[in-house]
N, C-alpha and C positions, 0 to 999 in steps of 0.2 A: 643625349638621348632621354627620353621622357619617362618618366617613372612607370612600369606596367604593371595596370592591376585589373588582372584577368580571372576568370575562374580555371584557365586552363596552366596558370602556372598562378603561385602562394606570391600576394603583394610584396611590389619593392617595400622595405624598411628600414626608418632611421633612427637612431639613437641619439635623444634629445634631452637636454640637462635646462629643467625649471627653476628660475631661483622667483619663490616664492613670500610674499610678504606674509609675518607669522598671524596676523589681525584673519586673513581669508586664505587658509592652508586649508581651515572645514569645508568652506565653500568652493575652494577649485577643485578638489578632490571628488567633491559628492555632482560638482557640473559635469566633471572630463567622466564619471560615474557612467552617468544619464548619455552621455556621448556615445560609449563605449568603444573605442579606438585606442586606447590606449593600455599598455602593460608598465604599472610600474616594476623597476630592481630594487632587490633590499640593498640598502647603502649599510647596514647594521648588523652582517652575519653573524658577526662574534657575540653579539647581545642576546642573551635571551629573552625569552617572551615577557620576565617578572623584572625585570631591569629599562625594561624599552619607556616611551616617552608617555605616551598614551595609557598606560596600563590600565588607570584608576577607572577611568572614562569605561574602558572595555568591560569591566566587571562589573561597575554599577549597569550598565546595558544587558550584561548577562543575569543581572536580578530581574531588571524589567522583562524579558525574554523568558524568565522562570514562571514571573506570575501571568504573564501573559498564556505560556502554558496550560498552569493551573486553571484560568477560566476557561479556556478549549476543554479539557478534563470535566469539570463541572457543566458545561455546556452539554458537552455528549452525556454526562450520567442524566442531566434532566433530560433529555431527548429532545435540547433547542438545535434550529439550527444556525451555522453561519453563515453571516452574505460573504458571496463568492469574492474571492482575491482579486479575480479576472474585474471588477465594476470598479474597481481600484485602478488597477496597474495603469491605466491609461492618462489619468485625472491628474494623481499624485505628483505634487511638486517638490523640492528640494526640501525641507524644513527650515527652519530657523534655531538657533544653539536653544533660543526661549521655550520655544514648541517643545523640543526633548526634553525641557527639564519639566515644562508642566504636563507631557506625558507620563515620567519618571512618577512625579505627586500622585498624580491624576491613580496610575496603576495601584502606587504603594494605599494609599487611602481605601481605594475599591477591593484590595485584599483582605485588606482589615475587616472591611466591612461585609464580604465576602467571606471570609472565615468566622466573623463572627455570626451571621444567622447561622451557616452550618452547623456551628457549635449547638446553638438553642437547637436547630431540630434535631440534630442528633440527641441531646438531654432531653427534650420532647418525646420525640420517635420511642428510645427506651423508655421512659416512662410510662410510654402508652404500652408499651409491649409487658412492661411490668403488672400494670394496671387488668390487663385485659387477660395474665396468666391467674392472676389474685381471684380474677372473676372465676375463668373455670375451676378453682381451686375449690370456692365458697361454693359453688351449684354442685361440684364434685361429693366433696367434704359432705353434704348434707344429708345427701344416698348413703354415704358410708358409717355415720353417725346414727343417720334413721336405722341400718341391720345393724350395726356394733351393738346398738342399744341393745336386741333383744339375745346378744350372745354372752353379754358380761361375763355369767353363769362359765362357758366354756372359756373365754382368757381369760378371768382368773388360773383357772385349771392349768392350763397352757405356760402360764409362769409358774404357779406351784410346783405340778409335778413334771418331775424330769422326763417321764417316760410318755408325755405328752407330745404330740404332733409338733414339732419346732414354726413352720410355716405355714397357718390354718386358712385356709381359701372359703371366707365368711358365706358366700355366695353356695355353698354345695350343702349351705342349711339354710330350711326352710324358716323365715321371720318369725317369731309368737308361737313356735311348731308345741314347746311347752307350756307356754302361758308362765312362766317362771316371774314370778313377782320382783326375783331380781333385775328382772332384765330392766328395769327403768332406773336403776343406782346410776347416781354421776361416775364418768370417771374417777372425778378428784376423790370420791368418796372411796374410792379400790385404789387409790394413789398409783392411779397408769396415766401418762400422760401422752400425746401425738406428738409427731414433726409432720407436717403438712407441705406440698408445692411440688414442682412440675422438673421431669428429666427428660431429654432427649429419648429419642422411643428406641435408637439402635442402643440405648444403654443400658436399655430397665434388667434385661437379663446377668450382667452385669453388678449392676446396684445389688440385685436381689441375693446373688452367691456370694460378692462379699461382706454384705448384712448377715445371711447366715453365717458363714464360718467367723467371723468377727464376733456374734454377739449368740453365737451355739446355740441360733434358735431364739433367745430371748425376745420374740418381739412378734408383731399381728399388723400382716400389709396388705392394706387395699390400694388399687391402682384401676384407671381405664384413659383409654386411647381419649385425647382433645381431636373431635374432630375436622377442624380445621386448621391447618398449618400455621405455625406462628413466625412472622418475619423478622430474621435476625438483622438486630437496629447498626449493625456495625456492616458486616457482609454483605445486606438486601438480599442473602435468600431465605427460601423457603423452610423450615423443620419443622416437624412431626416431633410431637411431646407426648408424654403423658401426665395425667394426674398422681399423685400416690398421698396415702397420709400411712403412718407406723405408728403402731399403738406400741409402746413398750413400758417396764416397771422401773424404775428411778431416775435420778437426774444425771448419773456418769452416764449409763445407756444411753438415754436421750443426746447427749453433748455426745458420743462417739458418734449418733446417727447424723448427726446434723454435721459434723469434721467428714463423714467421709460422703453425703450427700452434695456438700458444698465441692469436694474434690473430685465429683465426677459430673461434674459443670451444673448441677442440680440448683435450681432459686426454690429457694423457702418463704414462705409466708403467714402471715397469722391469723388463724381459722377459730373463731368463738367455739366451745362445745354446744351454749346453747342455739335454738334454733329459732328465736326472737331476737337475738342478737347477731346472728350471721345474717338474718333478714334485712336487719339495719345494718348490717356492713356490705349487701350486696347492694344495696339503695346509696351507700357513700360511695363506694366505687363506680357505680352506673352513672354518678353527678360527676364525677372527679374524670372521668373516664370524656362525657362530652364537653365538660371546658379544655382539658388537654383538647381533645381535636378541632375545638374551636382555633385554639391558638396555633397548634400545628397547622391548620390550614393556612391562616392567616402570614403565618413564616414561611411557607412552603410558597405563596403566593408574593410576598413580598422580593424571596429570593429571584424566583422567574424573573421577576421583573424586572430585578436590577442586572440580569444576566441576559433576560432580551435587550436589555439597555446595550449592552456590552458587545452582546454580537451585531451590531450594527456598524461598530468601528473596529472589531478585533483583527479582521483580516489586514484590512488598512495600517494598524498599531503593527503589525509583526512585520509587515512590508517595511516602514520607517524602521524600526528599531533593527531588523536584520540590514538596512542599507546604513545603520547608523556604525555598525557594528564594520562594517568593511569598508567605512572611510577612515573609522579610526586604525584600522589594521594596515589599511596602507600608509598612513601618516605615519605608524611605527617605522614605514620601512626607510622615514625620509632621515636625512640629516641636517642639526641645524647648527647655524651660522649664532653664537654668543654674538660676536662685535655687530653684524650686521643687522640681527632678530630677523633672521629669514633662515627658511626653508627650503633645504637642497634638494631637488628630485632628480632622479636619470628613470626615463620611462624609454619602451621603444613603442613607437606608432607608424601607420602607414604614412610610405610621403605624399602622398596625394592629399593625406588629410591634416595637412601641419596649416595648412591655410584654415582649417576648419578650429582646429586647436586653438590656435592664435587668437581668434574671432572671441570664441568662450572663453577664455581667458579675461578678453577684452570687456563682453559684459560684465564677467563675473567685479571684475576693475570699478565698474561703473555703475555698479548698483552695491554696492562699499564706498562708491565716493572717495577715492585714495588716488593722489596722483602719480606715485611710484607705479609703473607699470611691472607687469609680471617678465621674466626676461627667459626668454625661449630660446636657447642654442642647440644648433644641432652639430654632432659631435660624429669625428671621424672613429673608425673602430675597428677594427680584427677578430671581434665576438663575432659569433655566427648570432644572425637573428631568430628571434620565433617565427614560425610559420604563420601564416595569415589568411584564410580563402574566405573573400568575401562570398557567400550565399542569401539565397532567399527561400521564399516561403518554400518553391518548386525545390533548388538545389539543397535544400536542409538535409532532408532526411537520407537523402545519397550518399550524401557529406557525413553524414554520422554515421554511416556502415563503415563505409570507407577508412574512416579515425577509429573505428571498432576494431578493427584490424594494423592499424596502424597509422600515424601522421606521417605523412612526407617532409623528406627535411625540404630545406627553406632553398628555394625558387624548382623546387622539383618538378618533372609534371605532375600533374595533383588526377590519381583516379577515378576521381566523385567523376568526374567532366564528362569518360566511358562509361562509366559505372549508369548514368541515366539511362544507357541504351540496352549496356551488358545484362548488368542487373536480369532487370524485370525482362528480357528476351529468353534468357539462358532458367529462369525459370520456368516459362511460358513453353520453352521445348521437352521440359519434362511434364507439367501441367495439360497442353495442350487439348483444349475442351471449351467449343463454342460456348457451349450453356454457361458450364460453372464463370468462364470467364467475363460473359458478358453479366451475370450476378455480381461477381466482384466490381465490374465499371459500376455499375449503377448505384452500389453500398460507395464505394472514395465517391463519384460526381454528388450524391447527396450530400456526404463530409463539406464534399467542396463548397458545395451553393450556401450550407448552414453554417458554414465553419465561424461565419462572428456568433453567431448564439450560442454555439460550442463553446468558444473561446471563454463564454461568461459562467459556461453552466463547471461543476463542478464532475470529473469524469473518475469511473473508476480504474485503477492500472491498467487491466485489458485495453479498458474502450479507449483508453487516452492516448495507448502505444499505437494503436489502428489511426486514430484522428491523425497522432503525429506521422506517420506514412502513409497518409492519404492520396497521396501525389505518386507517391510511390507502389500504392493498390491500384492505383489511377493503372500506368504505363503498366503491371501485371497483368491487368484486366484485358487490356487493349492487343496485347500480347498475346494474350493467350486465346482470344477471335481470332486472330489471323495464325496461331499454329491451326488452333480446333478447324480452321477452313482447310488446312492444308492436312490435316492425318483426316478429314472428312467426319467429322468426332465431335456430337453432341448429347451430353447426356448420357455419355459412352453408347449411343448409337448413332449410326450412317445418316445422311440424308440425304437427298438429290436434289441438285439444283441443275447439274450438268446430264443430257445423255451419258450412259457408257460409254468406252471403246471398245468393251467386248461384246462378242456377242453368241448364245447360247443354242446348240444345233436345237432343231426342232422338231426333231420326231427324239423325242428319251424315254428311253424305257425308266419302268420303276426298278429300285437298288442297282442302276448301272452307273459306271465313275462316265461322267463327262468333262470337255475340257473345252473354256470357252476360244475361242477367237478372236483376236483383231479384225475391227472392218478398216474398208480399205480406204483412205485418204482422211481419216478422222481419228485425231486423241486427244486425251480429259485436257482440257483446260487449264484448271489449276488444282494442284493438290493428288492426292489418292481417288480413284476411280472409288466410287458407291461399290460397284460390284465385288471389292476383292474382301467387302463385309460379310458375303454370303460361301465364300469360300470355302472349301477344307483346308486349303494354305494357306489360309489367310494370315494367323497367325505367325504362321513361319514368314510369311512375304513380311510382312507390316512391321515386326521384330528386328528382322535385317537390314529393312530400309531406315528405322528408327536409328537404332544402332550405329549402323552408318553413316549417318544424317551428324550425330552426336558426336562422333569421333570426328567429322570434318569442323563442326562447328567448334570444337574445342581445342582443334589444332589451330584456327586460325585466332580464335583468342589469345592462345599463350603464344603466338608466334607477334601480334602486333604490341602484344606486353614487353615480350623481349624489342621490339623495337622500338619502344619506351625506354627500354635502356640505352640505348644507344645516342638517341636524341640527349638524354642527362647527361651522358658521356659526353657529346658536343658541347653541351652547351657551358657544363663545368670545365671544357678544355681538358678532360684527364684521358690519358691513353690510355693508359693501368686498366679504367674500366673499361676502355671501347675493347681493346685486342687481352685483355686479360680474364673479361668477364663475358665480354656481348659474343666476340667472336667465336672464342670455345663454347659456350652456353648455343648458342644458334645452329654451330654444326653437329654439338649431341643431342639437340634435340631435332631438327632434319633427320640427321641420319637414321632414327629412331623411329619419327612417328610423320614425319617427312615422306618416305619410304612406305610406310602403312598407307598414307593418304593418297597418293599416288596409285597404290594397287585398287585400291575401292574407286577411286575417278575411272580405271583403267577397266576395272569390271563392268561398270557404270555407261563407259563411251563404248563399249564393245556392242557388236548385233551378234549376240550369242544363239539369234532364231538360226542364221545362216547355217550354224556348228551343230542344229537339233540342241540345244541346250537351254532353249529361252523358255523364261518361266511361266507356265500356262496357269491360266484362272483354271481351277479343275473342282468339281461339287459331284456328292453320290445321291439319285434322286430316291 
């Protein structure tokens, strides 16, 4: 009998033992890969994964695979983007053992040199951010020095006497208000000295309470809002700083301000008191300030570069390197021959496709140049096999509901085969809705017609789960036209395409109940009559009938399910199920809803007019 590889029962399957030469174990693996027909068995249960053949291999690819990563990572913070995997998949051919290693170089080199600008601009980046707080510090500092001057007078006072204001807010006195001839003394000259530079703005409240109770007052702070946001060079967000400089009397004060300034993330900077000299230090910073952003540019542009270099092959690189990665994983699972230097596999594959096996093998043979041919036996067994259903683009996504819920053991009948009709029908009877349905055909048919430019574009989880049941929107759509024709249902309203069969007396008074009529030798066509839209029972009619409808349609589902069992039953030859499982199963569910189904056909085939009981179209005008 011929091997049968159906989609309505899981492919015959044989279990086949490779003895493979050790020179092309990389390359048969990564062809039969590309093939995809085959499963290998680990021959090496007992082994663990740090003991197996391959390990070394597997880890150095797991480096590659890390920094491969890392420029994905760096790609998305620059906002580059990647060519799509999809311009790949189809092209990409096997590799060569040479090619991975000079991918491996190739990667570890471009890390280096990859980590290394980031470095520079990150010490760039701060640097400017440092540069650019020193600025506002100096334009700050300058206002506060300009009023300090004419208060000397009053912080003297402020550290002498104790019974002075601790925290004096320079600003709530008017500048020169005395013309006091002190007010132009240096600092140095009243031996009071500053700390100068900028705090985070949700801190200042903070800093300022325990600067008072720390230093009881001893000290005179100016502060104002920077305003524009400063970008922190580490995180890339946004904070909100302020300015502050602290006038305070000796050098322990001082060294506490600046210990507990530094500990509440505060940068300090060095502020001339004179105002000839802070002039030339705003004029160094403003020069120091544009070569920094010269070269920051220059890094910032250099890196792009090397990282649009990068995504031009990176999708490509993780393709190779993740297939690099599961040739090696399956060659841990093989066993090898010492006396022979060969490589034992047991794989099981379709037997329809052992001619096809054979073949790849055969080139793989002959493009290595080796005369020992690879030796394919197939192998008698008592293992139950894997399951197999071959699909396509159509049966895909059916097939994956189907294994969503569960795989059929091996030659079972497989439900994807029903499942194309059930499925999408059995939704479409709760759905039922010309409009929305014919929306849905036309969203899958477009899928369909674009699906290769899809296939290349990069999709988001939504839109790629809809792409991938496309086929399967498809027959919902289609579906659910031909319920919405039959409940008469578009857009949740009636239409007419058909006459009535009823028909409505015509002499009606206003607010009187009428009740339409049958005419005689004529009814609807197909589907629900228009008219029982306009009805007052309508609802009750259309409910019943729905209802109804639903309970026969589900009865006869799970009745030709259960006779899915029975056929497995046959075909595995087991009584146990046929008279143990199918038998009793078929008569509790007959007698159940068997029974039900019967009484609605029986209401159904009845002329309940005869009995005064038939249901009238009835409306209150």
């Amino acid at each position: 009998m011929a091997p049968q590889d159906t989609f309505f029962r899981s492919a015959d399957m044989s279990l086949t033992q490779l003895y493979i030469a050790n020179e092309i174990g990389r390359e048969v693996v990564s062809a039969l890969g590309e093939v995809g027909e085959v499963q290998f068995r680990d021959l090496n249960p007992d082994t663990n994964a740090f003991q197996r053949t391959f390990t070394k291999e597997i880890r150095r690819l797991d480096n590659v695979e890390r920094q491969l990563r890392y420029f994905h990572s760096q790609m998305d913070k620059a906002a580059i983007p990647m060519r799509s995997s999809s311009e790949f998949s189809d092209t990409l051919a096997a590799p060569l053992a040479s090619e991975i290693d000079e991918l491996a170089d190739r990667s570890e080199s471009l890390e280096q040199r990859i980590v290394s600008l980031n470095d520079s601009y990150e010490t760039l980046k701060k640097r400017e951010v440092e540069l650019s707080e020193w600025r506002w510090v100096l334009r700050e500092a300058g206002g506060f020095f300009d009023r300090a001057h004419t208060q000397t007078e009053d912080i003297r006072q402020s550290f002498d006497n104790d019974e002075a204001p601790l925290l004096r807010d320079v600003e709530q006195h008017a500048p020169g208000q005395n013309g006091d001839t002190h007010g132009q003394q240096s600092f140095s000259e009243m031996n009071i000295g500053f700390v100068a530079g900028v705090i985070p703005r949700d801190r200042i409240g903070a800093f300022e309470r325990i600067l008072w109770r720390t230093l009881r007052g001893n000290l005179y702070m100016n502060q104002s809002e920077i305003p524009e946001p400063i970008i922190d060079p580490v995180t890339n967000e946004e904070i909100h700083k302020n300015v502050f400089v602290i006038f305070a009397h000796g050098k322990n004060i001082l060294a506490k301000i600046r210990k507990i300034s530094e500990s509440l993330n505060a940068s300090l900077y060095g502020v001339d008191e004179n105002s000839e000299l802070r002039r030339d230090q705003i004029h160094e910073v403003n020069t120091r300030l544009g070569d920094v952003g010269n070269v920051l540019n220059n890094t910032k542009n250099t890196l792009d570069a090397e990282l649009r270099q990068i995504a031009r092959s990176l999708a490509a690189w993780m393709i190779i390197v993740k297939k690099e990665k599961a040739v090696y994983d399956t060659l841990n699972k093989f066993s090898y021959d010492q006396a022979r230097k060969t490589l034992i596999a047991e794989a099981w594959c379709p037997t329809n496709s052992l001619a096809l096996i054979k073949s790849t093998l055969q080139d793989v043979n002959d493009r290595a140049g080796l005369t020992v041919p690879t030796i394919v036996n197939q192998i008698r067994t008592n293992k139950t096999p894997p399951t197999y259903v071959r699909t396509n683009k159509f049966t895909e996504g059916f097939q994956t509901i189907m294994n969503a819920y569960g795989i059929p053991k091996y030659k079972e009948v497989n439900p994807g085969l029903y499942a194309v009709v059930t499925f999408p029908f059995m939704f479409a009877v709760m759905f039922g809705d010309c409009g929305h349905g014919a929306l849905m055909t036309m969203a899958a048919s477009a899928m369909i017609f674009w699906e290769k430019k899809l296939q290349r574009t990069k999709l988001d989880e939504l839109t790629y789960m809809a792409f991938y049941g496309r086929y399967v929107m498809l027959m919902m759509g289609l579906f659910s036209i031909y319920t919405g024709f039959i409940y008469n249902d578009i857009f949740s309203k009636s239409f007419t395409v058909f006459p009535s069969q009823w028909q409505w007396p015509e002499e009606i008074k206003a607010g009187q109940m009428v009740e339409a009529t049958l005419k005689e030798g004529y009814r609807f066509p197909f589907g629900l009559d228009w008219n029982w839209h306009e009805a007052d029972n309508s609802l009750l009619f259309s409910n019943s009938m729905k209802m109804k409808m639903s309970v026969l349609l589900g009865w006869c589902h799970m009745t030709y399910a259960l006779c899915l069992q029975y056929v497995n039953g046959r075909h595995f030859k087991s009584k146990v199920d046929i008279w143990g499982n199918f038998v009793p199963g078929m008569l509790f569910f007959q007698s159940i809803f068997g029974y039900l189904v019967l009484t609605v056909l029986y209401k159904w085939s009845v002329n309940w007019g005869e009995k005064g009981e038939n249901p009238q179209v009835s409306s209150t005008c």
